[in-house]
Wavefront OBJ file of the C-alpha trace (Angstrom):
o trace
v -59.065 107.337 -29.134
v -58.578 106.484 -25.652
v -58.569 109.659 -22.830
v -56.441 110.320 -20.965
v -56.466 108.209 -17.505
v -58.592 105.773 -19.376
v -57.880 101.832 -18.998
v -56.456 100.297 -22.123
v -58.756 97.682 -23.651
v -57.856 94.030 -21.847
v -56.270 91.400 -23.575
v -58.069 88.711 -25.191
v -57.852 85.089 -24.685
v -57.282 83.862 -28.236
v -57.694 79.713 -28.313
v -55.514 77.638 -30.073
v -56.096 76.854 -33.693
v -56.164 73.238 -35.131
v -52.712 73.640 -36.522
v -51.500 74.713 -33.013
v -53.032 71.483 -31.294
v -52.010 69.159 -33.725
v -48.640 70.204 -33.816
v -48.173 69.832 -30.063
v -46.155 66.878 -28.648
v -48.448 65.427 -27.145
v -51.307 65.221 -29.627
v -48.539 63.586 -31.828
v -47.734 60.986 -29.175
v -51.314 60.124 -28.819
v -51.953 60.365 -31.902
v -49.566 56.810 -32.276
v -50.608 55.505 -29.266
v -54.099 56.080 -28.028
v -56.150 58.765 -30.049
v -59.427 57.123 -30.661
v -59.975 59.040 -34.686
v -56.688 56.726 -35.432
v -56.952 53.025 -36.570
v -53.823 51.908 -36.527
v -52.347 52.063 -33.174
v -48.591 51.283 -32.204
v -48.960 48.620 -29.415
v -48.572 49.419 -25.445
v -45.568 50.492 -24.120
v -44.909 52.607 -20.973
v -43.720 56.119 -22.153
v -41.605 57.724 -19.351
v -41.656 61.561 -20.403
v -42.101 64.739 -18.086
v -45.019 66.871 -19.092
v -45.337 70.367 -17.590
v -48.829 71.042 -18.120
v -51.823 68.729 -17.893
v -54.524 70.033 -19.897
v -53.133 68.599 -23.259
v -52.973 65.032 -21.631
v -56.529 65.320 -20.731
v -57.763 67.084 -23.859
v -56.489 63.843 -25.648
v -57.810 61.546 -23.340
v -54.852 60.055 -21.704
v -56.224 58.456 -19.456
v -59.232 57.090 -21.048
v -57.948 55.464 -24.032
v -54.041 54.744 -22.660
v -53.717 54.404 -18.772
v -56.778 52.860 -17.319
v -57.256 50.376 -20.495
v -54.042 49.247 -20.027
v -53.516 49.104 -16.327
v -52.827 45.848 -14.803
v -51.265 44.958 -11.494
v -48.175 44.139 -12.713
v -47.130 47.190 -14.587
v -48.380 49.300 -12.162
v -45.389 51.326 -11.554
v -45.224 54.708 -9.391
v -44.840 56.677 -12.560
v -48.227 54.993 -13.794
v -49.877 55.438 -10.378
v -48.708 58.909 -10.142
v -49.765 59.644 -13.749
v -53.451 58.433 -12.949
v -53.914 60.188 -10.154
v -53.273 63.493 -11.563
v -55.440 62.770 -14.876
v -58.162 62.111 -11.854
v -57.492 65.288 -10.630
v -57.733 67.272 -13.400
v -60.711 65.966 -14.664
v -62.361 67.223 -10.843
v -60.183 70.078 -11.385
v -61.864 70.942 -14.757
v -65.459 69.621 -13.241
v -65.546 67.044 -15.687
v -66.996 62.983 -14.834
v -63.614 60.993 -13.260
v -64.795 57.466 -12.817
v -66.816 56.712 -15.859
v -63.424 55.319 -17.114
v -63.032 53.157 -14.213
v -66.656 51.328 -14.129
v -66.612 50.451 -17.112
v -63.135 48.404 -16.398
v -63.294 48.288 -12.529
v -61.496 44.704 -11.754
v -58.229 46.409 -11.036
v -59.091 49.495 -9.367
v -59.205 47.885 -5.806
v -55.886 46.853 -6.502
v -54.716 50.334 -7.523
v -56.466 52.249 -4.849
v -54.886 50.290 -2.186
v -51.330 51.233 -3.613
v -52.397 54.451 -3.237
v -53.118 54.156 0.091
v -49.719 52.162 0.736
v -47.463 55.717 -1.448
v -49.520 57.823 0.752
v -48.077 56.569 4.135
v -44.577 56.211 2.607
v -42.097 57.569 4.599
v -39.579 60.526 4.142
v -36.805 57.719 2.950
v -38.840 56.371 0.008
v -39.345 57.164 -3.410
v -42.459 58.945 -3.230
v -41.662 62.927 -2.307
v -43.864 64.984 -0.286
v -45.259 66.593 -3.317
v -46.432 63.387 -4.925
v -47.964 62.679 -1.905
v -49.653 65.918 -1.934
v -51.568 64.406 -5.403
v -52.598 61.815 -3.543
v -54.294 63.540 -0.218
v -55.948 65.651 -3.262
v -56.877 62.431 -5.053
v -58.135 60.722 -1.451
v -59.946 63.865 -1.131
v -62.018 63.290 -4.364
v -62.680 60.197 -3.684
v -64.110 60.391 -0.580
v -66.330 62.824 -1.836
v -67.599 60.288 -4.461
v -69.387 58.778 -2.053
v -72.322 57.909 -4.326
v -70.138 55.771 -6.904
v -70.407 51.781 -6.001
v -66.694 51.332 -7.140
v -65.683 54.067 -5.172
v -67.698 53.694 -1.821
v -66.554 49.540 -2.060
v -63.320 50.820 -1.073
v -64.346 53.783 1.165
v -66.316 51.533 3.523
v -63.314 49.646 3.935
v -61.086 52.530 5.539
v -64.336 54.294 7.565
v -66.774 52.493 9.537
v -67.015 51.153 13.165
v -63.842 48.913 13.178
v -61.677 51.703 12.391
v -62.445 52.736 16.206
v -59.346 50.121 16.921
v -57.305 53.030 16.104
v -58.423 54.436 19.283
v -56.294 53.807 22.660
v -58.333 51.566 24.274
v -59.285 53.629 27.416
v -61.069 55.174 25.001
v -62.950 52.680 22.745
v -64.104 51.302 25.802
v -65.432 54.779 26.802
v -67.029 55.212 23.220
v -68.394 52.465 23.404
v -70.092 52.476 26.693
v -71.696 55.991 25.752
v -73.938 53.581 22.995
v -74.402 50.322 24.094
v -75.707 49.248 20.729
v -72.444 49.313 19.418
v -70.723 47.280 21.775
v -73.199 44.567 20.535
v -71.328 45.166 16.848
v -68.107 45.578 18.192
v -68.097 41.849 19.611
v -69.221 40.455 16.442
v -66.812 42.320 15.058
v -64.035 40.833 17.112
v -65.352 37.372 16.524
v -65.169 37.526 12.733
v -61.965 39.197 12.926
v -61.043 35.641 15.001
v -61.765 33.561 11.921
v -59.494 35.306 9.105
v -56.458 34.099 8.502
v -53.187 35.881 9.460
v -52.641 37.659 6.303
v -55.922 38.699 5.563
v -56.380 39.444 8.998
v -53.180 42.329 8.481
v -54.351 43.631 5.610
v -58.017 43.974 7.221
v -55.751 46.292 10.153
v -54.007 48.149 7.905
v -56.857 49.106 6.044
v -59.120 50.049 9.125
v -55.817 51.737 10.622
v -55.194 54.101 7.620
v -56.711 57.227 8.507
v -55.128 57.383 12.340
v -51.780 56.506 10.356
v -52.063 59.453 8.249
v -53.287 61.786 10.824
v -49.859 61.179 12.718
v -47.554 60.973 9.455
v -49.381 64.554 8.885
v -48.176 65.272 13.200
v -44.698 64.604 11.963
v -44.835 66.704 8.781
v -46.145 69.601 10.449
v -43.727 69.745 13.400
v -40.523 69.221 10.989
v -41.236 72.932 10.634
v -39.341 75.724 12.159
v -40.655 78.505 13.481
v -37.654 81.089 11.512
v -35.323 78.676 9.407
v -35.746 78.741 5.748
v -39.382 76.620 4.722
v -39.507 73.927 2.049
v -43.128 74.864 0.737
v -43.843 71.498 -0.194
v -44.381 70.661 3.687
v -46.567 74.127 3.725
v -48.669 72.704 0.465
v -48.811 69.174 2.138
v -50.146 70.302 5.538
v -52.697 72.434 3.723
v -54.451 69.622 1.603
v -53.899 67.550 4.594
v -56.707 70.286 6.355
v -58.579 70.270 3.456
v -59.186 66.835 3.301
v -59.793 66.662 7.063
v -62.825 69.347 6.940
v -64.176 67.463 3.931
v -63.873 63.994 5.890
v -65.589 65.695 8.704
v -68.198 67.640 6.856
v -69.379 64.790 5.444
v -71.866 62.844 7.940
v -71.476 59.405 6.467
v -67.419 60.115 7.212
v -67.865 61.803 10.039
v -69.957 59.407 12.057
v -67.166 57.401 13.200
v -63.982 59.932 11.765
v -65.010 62.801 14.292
v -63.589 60.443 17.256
v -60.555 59.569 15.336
v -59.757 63.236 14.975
v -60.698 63.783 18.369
v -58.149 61.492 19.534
v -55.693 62.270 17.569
v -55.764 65.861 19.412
v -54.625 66.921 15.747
v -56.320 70.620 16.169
v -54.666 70.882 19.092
v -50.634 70.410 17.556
v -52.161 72.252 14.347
v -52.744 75.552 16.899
v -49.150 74.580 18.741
v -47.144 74.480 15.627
v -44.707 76.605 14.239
v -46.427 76.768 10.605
v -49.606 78.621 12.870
v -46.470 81.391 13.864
v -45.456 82.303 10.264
v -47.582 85.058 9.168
v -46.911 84.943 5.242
v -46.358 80.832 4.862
v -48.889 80.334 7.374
v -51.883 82.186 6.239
v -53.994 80.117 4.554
v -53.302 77.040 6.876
v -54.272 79.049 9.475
v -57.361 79.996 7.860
v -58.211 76.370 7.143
v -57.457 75.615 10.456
v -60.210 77.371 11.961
v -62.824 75.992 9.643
v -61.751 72.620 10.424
v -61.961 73.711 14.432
v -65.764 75.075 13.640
v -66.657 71.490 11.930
v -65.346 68.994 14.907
v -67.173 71.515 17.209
v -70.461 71.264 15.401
v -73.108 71.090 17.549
v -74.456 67.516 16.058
v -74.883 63.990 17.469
v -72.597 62.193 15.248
v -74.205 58.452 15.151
v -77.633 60.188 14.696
v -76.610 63.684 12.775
v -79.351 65.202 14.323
v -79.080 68.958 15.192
v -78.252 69.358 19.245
v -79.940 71.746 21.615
v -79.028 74.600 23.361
v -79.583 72.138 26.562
v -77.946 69.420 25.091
v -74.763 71.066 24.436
v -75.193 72.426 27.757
v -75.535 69.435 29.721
v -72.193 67.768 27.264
v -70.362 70.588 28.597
v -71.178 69.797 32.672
v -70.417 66.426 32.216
v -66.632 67.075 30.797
v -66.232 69.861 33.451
v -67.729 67.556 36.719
v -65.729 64.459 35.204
v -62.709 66.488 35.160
v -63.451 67.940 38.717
v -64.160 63.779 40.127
v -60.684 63.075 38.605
v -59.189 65.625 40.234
v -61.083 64.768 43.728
v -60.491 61.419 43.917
v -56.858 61.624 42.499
v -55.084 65.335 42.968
v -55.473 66.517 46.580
v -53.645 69.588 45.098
v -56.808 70.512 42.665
v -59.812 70.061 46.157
v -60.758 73.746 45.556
v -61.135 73.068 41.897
v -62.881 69.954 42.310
v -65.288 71.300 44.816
v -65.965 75.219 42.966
v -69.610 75.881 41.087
v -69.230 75.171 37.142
v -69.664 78.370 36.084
v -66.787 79.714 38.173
v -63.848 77.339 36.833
v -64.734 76.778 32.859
v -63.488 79.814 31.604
v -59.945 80.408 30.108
v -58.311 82.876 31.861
v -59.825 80.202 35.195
v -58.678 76.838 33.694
v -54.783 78.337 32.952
v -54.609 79.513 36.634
v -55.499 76.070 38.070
v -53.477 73.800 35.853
v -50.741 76.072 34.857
v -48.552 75.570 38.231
v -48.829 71.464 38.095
v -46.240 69.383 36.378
v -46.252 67.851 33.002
v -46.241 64.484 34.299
v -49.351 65.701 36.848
v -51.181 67.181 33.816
v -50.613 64.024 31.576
v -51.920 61.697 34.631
v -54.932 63.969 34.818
v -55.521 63.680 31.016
v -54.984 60.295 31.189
v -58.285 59.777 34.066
v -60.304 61.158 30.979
v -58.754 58.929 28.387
v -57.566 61.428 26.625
v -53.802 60.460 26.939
v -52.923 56.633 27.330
v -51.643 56.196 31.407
v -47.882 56.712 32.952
v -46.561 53.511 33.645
v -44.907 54.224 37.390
v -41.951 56.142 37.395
v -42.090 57.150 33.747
v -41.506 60.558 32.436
v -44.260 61.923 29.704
v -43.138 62.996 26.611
v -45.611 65.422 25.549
v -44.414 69.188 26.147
v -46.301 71.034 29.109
v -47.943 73.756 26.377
v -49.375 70.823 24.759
v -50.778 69.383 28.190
v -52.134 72.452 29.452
v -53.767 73.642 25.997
v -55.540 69.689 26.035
v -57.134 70.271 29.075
v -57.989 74.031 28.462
v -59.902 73.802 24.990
v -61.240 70.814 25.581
v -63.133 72.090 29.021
v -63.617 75.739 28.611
v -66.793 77.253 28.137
v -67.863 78.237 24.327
v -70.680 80.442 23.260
v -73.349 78.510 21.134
v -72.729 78.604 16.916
v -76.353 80.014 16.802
v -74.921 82.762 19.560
v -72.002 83.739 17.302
v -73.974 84.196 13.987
v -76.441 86.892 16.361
v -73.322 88.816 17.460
v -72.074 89.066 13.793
v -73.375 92.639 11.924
v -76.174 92.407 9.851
v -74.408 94.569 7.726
v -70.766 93.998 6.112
v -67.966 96.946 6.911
v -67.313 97.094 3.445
v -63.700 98.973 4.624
v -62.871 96.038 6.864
v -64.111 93.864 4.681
v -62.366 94.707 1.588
v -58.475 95.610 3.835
v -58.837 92.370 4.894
v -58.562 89.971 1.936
v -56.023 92.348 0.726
v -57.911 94.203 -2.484
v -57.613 97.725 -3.362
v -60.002 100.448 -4.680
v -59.230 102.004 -7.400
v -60.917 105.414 -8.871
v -60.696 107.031 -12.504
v -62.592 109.871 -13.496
v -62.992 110.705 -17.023
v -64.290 113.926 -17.575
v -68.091 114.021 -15.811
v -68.058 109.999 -15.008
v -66.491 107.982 -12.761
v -65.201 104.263 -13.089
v -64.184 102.459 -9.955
v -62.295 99.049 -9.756
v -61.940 96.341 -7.571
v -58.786 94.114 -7.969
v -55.573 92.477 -6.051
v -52.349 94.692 -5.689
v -49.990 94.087 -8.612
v -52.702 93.573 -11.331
v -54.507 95.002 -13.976
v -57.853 96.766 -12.901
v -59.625 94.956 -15.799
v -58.301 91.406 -13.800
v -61.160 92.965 -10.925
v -64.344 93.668 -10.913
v -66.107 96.598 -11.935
v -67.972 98.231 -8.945
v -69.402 101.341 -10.675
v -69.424 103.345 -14.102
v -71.936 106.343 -14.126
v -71.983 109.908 -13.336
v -69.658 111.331 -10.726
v -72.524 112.790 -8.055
v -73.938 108.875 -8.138
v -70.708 107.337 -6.669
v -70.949 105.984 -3.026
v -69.321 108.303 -0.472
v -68.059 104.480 1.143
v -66.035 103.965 -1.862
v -65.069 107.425 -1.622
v -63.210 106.796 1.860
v -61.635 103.943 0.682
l 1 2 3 4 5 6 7 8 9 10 11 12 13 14 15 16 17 18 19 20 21 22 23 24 25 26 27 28 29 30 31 32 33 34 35 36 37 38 39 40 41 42 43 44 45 46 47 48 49 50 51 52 53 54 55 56 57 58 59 60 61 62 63 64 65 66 67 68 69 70 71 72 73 74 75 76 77 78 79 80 81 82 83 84 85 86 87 88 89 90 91 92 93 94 95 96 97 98 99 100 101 102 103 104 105 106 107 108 109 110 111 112 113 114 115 116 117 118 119 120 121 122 123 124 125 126 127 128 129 130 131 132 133 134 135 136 137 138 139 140 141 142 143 144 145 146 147 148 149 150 151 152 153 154 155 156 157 158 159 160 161 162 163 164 165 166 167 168 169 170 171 172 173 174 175 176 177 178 179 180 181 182 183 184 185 186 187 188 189 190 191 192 193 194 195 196 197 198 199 200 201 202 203 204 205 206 207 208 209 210 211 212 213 214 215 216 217 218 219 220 221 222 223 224 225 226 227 228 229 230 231 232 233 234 235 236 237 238 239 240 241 242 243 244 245 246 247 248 249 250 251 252 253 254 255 256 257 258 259 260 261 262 263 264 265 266 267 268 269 270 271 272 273 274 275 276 277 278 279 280 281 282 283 284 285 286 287 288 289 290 291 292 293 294 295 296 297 298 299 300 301 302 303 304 305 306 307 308 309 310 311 312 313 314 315 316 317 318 319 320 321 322 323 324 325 326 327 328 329 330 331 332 333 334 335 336 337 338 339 340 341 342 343 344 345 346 347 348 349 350 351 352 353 354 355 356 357 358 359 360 361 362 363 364 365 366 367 368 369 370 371 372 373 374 375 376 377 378 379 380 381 382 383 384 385 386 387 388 389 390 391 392 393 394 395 396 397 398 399 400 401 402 403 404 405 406 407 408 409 410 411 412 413 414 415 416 417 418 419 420 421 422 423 424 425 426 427 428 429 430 431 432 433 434 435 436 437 438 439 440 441 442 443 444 445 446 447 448 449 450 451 452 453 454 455 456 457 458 459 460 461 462 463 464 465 466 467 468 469 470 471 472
């Protein structure tokens, strides 16, 4: 008999019998349809029937034996591309091979992936809802990290490589490009095949190479449809946070992030991400938040991205001087207003707090011309107003030219040791501590669950415990 104080027993996970599995609806539709143990199949039809749990689908092999077999360009429907993406994502979910089933009939899938790639830029007015389109980032997201399957990388290559740099504004391709001269060389032989296509292959070739900039500012949109205090439709929340996911994979990734890193860059997407109203919302915001900083730590990693060698100390050093004294000839030859700035030591003027008090007091249009000498901004035509927000201007400028401590410097500075008290108050767990007569159990777990849901931290004699676990 139990003690008093003790912990009842868990549960346990009893798996469903034979009889259960068969008797479920969806081992009787496959059963006429697609089961491979049955001979005598009804012939293809497209079922249209809501399922609220995916496991059964992919325990009967739904997708191998019914949707990819019989997929064919003209029945591809959104229910059927919707339906094979999720299969796909439940087989990575469940860490199971996803495109065996696909190379072994591959003639449609570049067909089918670039409807994906069409539903995934759909706007708010079509068919496809934001959640759907939240399957599809994830799907995107497995795919591009499937680098090392032919069918999958065939299609890959088309949407990352060098001519997806036309997404750039062209002040700044032309800058890109005359940082490595070698690639100026492809770039014209680019252009000159691009010359010989014909008009509709030649919009289909854009549209391809333009996909990832596309997304990046459908994702702009998403993200500042949020409100900082009205009532939040979490399927923008969900959508924004696979959107960050995929970005840190894409830039993680140095075959991706070779020539994805100045996409992003451009884009100034970290930038709105830390301006946005999502960032504000403590309980809704949390996790994007935390996902935004991981993605800030991978665009500032301290590589050379057409190399991916590691960078030095000097060579970080020296990137930094440059953006600062380019900034400070702009601002000399330009901005009589900024001469002290332009004409101060480095070391005085790239700091925070320094950077705010020189640009803070100029002008939105002044700040957008300035960002627009360092092709970061595409130029004011005379007498035009810019539309970006000052706080958006000023913040541009400010991250991108203040002085950061080295990656290598941060990891010194961190304790060698873990607080386990800080540590454990701030992912949100409790302690908690039985004693039964002379011994002492103590469990770690999330508020609102059962202590054998945690982890056991200790289960011997009282004068053993930890006096850390004690204080907690």
């Amino acid at each position: 008999p139990a003690q008093p104080g003790s912990l009842p027993p868990p549960k346990k996970i009893v798996a469903p019998t034979v009889s259960q599995i068969n008797a479920e609806f969806v081992t009787q539709l496959a059963n006429k349809y697609w089961a491979p143990h049955v001979k005598k199949k009804l012939p293809f039809e497209q079922i249209v029937t809501i399922f609220s749990s995916l496991p059964p689908l992919h325990f009967s092999q739904y997708l191998e034996n019914y949707l990819w077999v019989n997929y064919a360009p003209e029945l591809s429907s959104k229910a059927y591309l919707m339906s094979i993406c999720c299969m796909v994502n439940e087989k990575f979910r469940e860490n199971v091979p996803a495109w065996e089933t696909f190379k072994k009939k591959p003639q449609h899938f570049p067909f089918f992936f670039k409807r994906v790639l069409v539903a995934s830029l759909a706007d708010k007015d079509s068919e496809i809802t934001l959640q759907e389109q939240t399957i599809l980032l994830l799907f995107l997201d497995h795919c591009f990290n499937s680098l090392e399957v032919d069918l999958i990388r065939e299609q890959i290559q088309q949407l990352i490589s060098l001519p997806m740099w036309m997404g750039l504004q062209p002040a700044r391709l032309q800058l890109e490009l005359k940082k490595t001269p070698k690639l100026k060389k492809f770039w014209n032989l680019i252009e000159k095949n691009d010359e010989k296509m014909d008009e509709k292959t030649r919009l289909q070739t854009y549209q391809e190479r333009r996909f990832l900039s596309q997304l990046i500012q459908k994702f702009i949109y998403v993200l500042k449809s949020i409100a900082i205090s009205d009532a939040l439709c979490m399927d923008k929340v969900r959508y924004c946070e696979r959107f960050i996911e995929f970005m840190i994979d894409l830039e993680a990734l140095l075959p991706t992030r070779r020539w994805f890193n100045t996409i992003l860059d451009d884009s100034h997407l970290v930038v709105h991400c830390y301006l946005s109203s999502l960032v504000k919302r403590d309980k809704e915001g949390h996790l994007f938040c935390q996902l935004l900083d991981m993605l800030k730590f991978y665009t500032g990693f301290e590589i050379n991205d057409q190399t991916g060698n590691a960078l030095t100390a000097n060579e970080m050093t020296t990137i930094h001087y440059d953006r600062i004294t380019s900034l400070q000839r702009a601002a000399f030859a330009h901005f009589p207003e900024l001469y002290n700035f332009a004409l101060s030591n480095v070391s005085a003027v790239d700091t925070r707090d320094s950077l705010l008090k020189i640009f803070g007091p100029l002008s939105p249009n002044m700040l957008h011309q300035v960002a627009s000498y360092l092709c970061l901004l595409p130029a004011l035509c005379e007498g035009e107003n810019t539309n970006y927000e000052k706080d958006f201007l000023l913040e541009l400028l400010v991250s991108r030219h203040e002085h950061r401590i080295s990656q290598i410097q941060q990891l010194n500075q961190m304790p060698l040791f873990i607080n386990i008290r800080r540590y454990f108050m701030k992912i949100n767990f409790k302690i908690i501590i039985i004693r039964e007569g002379k011994n002492l159990r103590v469990w770690l777990c999330q508020p609102g669950l059962h202590p054998c849901a945690g982890r056991q931290l200790y289960n011997g004699p009282l004068q053993y415990i930890l006096y850390e676990y004690i204080l907690l």
